[in-house]
N, C-alpha and C positions, 0 to 999 in steps of 0.2 A: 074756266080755263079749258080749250080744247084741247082735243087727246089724240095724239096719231098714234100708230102701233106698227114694232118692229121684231123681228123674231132674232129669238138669240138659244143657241142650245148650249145646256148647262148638265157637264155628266149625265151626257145620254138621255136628256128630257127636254123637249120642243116647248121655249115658253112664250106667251106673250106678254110684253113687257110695254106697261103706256111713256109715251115719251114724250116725258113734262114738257112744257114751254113756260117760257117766261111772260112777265105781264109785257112785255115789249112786244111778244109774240116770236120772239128767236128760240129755236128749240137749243136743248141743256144736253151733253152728252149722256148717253147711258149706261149705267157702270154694268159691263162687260165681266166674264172668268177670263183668267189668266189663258183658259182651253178653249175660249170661243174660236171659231173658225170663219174665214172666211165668206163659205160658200151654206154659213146659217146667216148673212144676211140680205134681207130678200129683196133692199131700195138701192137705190143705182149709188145712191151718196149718200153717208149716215153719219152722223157726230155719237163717237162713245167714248168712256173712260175707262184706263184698263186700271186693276188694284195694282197695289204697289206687291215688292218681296214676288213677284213671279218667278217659280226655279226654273234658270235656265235652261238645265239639263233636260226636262221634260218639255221644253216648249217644242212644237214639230213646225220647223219653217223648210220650207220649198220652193226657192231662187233666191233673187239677189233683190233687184231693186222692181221688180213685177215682181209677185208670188202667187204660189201657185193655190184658189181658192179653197182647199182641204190644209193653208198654211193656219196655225193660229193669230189674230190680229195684233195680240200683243207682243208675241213671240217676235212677229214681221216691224211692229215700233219700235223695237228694242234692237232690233236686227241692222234697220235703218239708220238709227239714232233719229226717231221723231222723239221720243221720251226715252227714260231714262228707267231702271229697275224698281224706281220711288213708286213709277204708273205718271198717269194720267191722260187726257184727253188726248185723241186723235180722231180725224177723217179718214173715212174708208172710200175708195172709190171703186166698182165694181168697173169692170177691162173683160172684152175676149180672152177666151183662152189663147194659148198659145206654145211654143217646141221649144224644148234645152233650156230649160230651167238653170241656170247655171247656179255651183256650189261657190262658199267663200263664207270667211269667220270675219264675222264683225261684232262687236261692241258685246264679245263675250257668248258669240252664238253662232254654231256652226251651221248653216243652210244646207240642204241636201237637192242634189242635182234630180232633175225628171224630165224622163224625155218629152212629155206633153200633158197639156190638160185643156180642158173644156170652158173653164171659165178662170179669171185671174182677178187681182183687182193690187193697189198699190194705199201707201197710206202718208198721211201728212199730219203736221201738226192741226192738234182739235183747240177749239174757244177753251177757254176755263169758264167754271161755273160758279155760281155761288155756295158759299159754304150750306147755305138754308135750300136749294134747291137739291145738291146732292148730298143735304143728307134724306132728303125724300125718293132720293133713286133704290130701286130693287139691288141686291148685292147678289149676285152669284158666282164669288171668288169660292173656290174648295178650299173650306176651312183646314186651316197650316197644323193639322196633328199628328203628330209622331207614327199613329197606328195606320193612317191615310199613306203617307207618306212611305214607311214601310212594304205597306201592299204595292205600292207603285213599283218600287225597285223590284218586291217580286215578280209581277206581272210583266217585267221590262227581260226579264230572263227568260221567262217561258217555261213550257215542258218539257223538263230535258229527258223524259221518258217516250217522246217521240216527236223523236228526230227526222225529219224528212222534209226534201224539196218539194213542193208541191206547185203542180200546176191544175186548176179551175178553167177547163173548157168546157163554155157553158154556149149551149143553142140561140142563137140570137135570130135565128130563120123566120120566113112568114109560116112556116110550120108550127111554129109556136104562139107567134103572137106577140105582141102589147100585151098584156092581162099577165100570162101564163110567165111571161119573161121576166114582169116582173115579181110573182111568186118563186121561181127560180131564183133571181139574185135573195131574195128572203132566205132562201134558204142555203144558197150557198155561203152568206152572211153568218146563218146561224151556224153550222159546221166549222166556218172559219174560227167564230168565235172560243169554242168548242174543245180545237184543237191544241189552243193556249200557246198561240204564236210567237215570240218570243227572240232574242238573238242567241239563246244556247236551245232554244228547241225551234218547230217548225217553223219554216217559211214558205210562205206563198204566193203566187202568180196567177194573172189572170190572162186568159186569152176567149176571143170571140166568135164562133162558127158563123159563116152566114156564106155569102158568095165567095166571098173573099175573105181568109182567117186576118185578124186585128188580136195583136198584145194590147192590151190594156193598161196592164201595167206586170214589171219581173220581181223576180224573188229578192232582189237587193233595195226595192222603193218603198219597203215598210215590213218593218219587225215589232209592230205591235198592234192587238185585235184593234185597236181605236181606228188607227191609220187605214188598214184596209179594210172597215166596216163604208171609212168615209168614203174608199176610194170604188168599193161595190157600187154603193149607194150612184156615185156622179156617171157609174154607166151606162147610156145611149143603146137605144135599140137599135140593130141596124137592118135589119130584114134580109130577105134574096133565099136562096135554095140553103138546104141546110147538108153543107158539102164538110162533114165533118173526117171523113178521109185525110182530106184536105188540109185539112184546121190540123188534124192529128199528127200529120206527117208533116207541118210546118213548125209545130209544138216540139218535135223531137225533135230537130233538125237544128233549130232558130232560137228556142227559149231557155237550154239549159247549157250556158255559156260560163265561162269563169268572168266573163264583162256581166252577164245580167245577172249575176250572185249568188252562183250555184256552186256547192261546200264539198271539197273533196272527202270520200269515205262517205259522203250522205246517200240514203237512196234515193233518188228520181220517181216522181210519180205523178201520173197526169190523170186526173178527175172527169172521166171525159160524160156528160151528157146530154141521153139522147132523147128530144122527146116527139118518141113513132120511131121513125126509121132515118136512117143516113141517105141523101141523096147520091150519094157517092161510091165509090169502093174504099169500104175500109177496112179490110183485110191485108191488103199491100201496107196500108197504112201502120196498122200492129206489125208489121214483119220489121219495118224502117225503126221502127220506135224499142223493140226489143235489140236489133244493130247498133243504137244508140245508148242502151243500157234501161230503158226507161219501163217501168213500171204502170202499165197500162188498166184506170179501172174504168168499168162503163158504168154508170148509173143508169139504165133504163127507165122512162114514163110513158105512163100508157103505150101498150104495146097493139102493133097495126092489129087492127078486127080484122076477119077474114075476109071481108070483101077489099081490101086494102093490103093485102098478103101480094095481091100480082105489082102492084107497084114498087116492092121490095127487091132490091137486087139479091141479095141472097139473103133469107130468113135464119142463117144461124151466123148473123155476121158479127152479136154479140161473144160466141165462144171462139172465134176466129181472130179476134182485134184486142183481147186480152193478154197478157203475158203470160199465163198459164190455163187452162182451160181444166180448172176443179174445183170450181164452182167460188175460191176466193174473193177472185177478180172483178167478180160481175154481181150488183147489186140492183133491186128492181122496184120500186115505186109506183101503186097503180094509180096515182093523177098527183096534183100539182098544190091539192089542198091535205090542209090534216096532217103536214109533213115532220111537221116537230116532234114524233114519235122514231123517225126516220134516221134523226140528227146522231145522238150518240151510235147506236149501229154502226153506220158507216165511219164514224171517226173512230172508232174504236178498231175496225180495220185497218186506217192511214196509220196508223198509230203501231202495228203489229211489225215490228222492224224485221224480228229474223224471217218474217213471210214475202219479205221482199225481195228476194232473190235475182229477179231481172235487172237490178240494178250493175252491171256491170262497172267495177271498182275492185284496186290491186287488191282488195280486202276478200273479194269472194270470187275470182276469174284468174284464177292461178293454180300452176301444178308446182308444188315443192319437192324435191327429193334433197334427202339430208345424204351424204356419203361421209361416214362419220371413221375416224385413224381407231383403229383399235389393238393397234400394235404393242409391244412391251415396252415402250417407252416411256407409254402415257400412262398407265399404273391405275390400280382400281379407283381410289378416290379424283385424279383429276378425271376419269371418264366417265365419272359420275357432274365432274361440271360440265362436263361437255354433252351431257345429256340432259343437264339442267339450260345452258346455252340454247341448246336447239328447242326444246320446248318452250321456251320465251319467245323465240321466234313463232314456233306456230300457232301459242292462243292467242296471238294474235288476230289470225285471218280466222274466216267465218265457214269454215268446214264443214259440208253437208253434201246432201247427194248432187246438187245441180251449183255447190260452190267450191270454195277452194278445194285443194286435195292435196295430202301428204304421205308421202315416204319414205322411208329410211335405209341405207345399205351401211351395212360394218364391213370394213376389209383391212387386211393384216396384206399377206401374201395371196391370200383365199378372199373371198366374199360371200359375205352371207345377207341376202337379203330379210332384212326387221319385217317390214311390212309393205305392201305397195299399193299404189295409189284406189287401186279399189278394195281393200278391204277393208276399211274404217271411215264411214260417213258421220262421224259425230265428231265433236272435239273432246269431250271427255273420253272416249274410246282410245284418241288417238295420243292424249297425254298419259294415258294409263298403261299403254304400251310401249310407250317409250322410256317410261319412268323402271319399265320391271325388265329391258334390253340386258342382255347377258354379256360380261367385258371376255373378245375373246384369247386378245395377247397372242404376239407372231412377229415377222415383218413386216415392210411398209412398200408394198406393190403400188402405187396412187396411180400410173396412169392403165393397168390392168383392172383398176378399181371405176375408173369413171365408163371406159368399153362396156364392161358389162352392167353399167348404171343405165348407159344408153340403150342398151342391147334389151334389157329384161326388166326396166320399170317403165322406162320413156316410149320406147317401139310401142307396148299394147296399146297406149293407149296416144295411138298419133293424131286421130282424129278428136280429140279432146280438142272442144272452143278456149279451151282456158290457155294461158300463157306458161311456158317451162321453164321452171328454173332450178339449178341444182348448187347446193353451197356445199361448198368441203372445207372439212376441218379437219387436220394435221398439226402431228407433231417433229415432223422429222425430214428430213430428204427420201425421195422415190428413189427405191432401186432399178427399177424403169422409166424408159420417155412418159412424161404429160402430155411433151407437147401437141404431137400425132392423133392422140384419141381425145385433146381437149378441143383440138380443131376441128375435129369429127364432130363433136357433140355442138360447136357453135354452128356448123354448117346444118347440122339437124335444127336448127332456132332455139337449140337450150341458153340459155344467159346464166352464165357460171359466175358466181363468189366463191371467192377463197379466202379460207381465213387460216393462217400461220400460227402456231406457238410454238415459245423455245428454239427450237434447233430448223423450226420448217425454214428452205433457202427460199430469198427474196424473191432470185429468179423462177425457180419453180411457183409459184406465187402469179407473180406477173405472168408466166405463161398457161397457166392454168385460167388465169382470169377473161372475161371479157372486156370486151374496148369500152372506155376508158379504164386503162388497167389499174390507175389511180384512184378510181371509185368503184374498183369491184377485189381489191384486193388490200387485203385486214392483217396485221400484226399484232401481236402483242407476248411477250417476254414470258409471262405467268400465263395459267390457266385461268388463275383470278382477273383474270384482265379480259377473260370473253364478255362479260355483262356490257361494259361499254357499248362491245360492237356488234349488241341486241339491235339496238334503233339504229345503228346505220346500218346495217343490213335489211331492217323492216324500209327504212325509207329506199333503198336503194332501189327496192325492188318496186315499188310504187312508182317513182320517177320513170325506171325504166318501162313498168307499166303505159304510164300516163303520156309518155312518149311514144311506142307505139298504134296509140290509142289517135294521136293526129291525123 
């Protein structure tokens, strides 16, 4: 009997598999995993059979009626309707890649959209075979065990210990080479892997330095290491100058979009590496990308020798393209081999959430000031909720020297400033000081209270990148105008919440607040009833953040 041979990968193992023929001389399908993929088979046309019981939910299909060849085969029969869930035989045809991959639920299987790929292929009903011929076929279905099965859902989660966007600019220049290029995606592979990708932990994206930056693929085309090991893998070397400036400042600008999957409150972070030198400037490039909120790390190889220093546009362009320049940021590799010592290291960096500070998010680019009723109205115990109120608000946000910041003012008829914006860089500093605030009982002066809110927390620090905002909470009606020094303080770019209890009037309220006065102005009857308008006051402020931010 003659033997052709067809390759089929089976949980991450390349096999060869002989593919029977019949005394006729017609070849028998090949029994296939439910996880074979397209772009493992290497013949233009192939007859195989897919097992039966394949879980849907894990099948990864990529279009509709082309797919895209990192689709699985069975996943795309079932997708189709060539077969049915039972399995069996189908034709593969291998097709050009091609653009827009289009989404749609068929036959129990949702497809996912992609903006392109390199190679495609489509599938049709296969011969059946004999009972005696396939039970002589090789089986590489993943046996259906509970423990298997398990591990999948976990691995489908990810590490939700870090959390982060992530983008993979990797050199694709004649600076590096064929060879070296593809040791790079190796190793960018194995970091991905690493990272334990996931849809409640990281996600990542790839982009391509060369003359011209090329996305590859974005952060919403694959949430698990399988997916984007295949999709490294089907990467093209493209050559030209290694204009990584370029690339970097297309990456911030282009790649972290709420279209291509990028998670609000996550941090942004772009992997950038260089192997030698940038032909470009990319200095301006770090400056765009810190503008954008993004979190900049260089991985350096081999660094230029000296006779190779004049070619360099500027030799410290490493600490200059960074987000922070303290040694975090910047990681170094002296060649291209030997690298899998390299791996954990640097994920263990991606991985360091509160070190990520450039990340620009309502979470860590904000000033708070609390301007809190301390009048005799509101009595010892409610103004112990209302100090419970406000510190729900701020362990929230991510409080430190280069992120959010908070402050606090009491005011009766007097005001006494708690603490201000710089003198507590920690979050337990600034909960511990709010928690031991002294109630000081008086009148209710509210718009003499926000004047000097403006005047002596907000004024020092006008040149603060961060965004201002000051919430007041009241018990009662102002024996003076709001209105005058609330308009003052919107004209300074402060965005004021108001939040009312009891006896606070509606209208003082409304004019204390900013526009839309509907979503920055809070009631509630009881002091028990501040908890509620914890989260809408956190979301308020994000939104208004994230609007700005346009």
């Amino acid at each position: 009997m003659s033997v052709a041979w067809i390759s089929v990968l089976c949980l991450g193992v390349c096999l060869l598999l002989p593919e029977p023929v019949s005394s006729q001389g017609a070849a028998v399908p090949i029994a296939i995993a439910c996880f074979t993929r397209g772009l493992d088979i290497s013949k233009e046309k192939a007859d195989l059979v897919c097992p039966g019981s394949c879980s849907l939910k894990d099948l990864s299909v990529f279009g509709n009626i082309v797919y895209a060849s990192l689709s699985s085969i069975c996943g795309a029969a079932i997708h189709r309707g060539v077969i049915s869930n039972s399995g069996g035989p189908v034709r593969v045809y291998s097709l050009p890649g091609r653009e827009n991959y289009s989404s749609i639920v068929a036959n129990g299987i949702q497809s996912r959209m992609l903006p392109r790929w390199s190679a495609s292929f489509t599938v049709t009903k296969g011969k059946s075979a004999s009972q005696e011929v396939m039970g002589r076929s090789v089986s590489t279905a993943r046996p259906p065990t509970g423990k298997r099965l398990k591990k999948t859902s976990e691995k489908k989660t990810g590490n939700k210990d870090c959390k982060a966007d992530i983008a993979f600019l990797i050199d694709g220049s004649f600076n590096i080479g064929q060879r070296r290029f593809n040791l790079q995606k190796n190793f960018v592979g194995k970091v991905a892997l690493m990272l334990g990708i996931g849809t409640e932990g990281p996600h990542v994206g790839l982009v391509q330095a060369s003359e011209h930056p090329k996305i590859e693929f974005y952060l919403k085309n694959f949430t698990s290491a399988k997916d984007v090991l295949f999709a490294i893998k089907e990467i093209g070397f493209r050559g030209g100058n290694s204009n990584t400036g370029k690339a970097l400042k297309h990456t911030a600008q282009k790649f972290f979009t709420a279209d291509t999957g990028v998670r609000k409150g996550i941090p942004k972070v772009v992997v950038v590496f260089i192997d030698g030198w940038p032909s470009d400037d990319i200095e301006e490039a770090g400056i765009v990308a810190r503008e954008f909120g993004v979190n900049v790390f260089i991985v350096s190889v081999a660094r230029p020798v000296p006779e190779e220093l004049g070619m360099v546009q500027d030799v410290a362009f490493v600490d200059k393209a960074v987000c922070r320049n303290n040694g975090f940021f910047s990681y170094h590799m002296p060649n291209w081999f030997g690298t899998t010592k390299y791996v954990k290291p640097l994920v263990q960096k991606l991985c360091t959430h509160e070190q990520m500070m450039c990340s620009k998010t309502c979470y860590n680019s904000v000033n708070i000031a609390f301007l809190i009723d301390g009048s005799s109205s509101v009595g010892d115990s409610n103004f112990r909720l209302m100090l419970e109120f406000i510190s729900n608000i701020a362990k929230t946000f991510e409080i430190s020297d280069i992120g959010a910041k908070i402050a606090t003012v009491q005011f009766t008829y007097d005001q006494r400033t708690e603490f201000s914006f710089t003198d507590y860089n920690t979050k337990e500093n600034v909960l511990a000081v709010i928690r031991n605030i002294r109630y000081m009982s008086g009148g209710t002066a509210t718009g003499d209270a926000i004047a000097f809110t403006v005047r002596h927390v907000f004024d020092p620090i006008r040149n603060s990148p961060n965004q201002n905002f000051l919430v007041i909470v009241t018990d009662g009606q102002s024996y003076d105008d709001v209105r005058g020094p609330a308009a003052a303080a919107h004209e300074a770019g402060i965005t004021i919440f108001s939040v009312g209890v009891a006896w606070a009037p509606l209208d003082d309220l409304k004019d204390m607040a900013s526009k839309p006065k509907e979503s920055h102005a809070f009631f509630t009857r009881e002091f028990t009833g501040l908890e509620p308008i914890v989260s809408d006051v956190i979301r308020g402020i994000c939104r208004d953040f994230l609007e700005s931010q346009q």
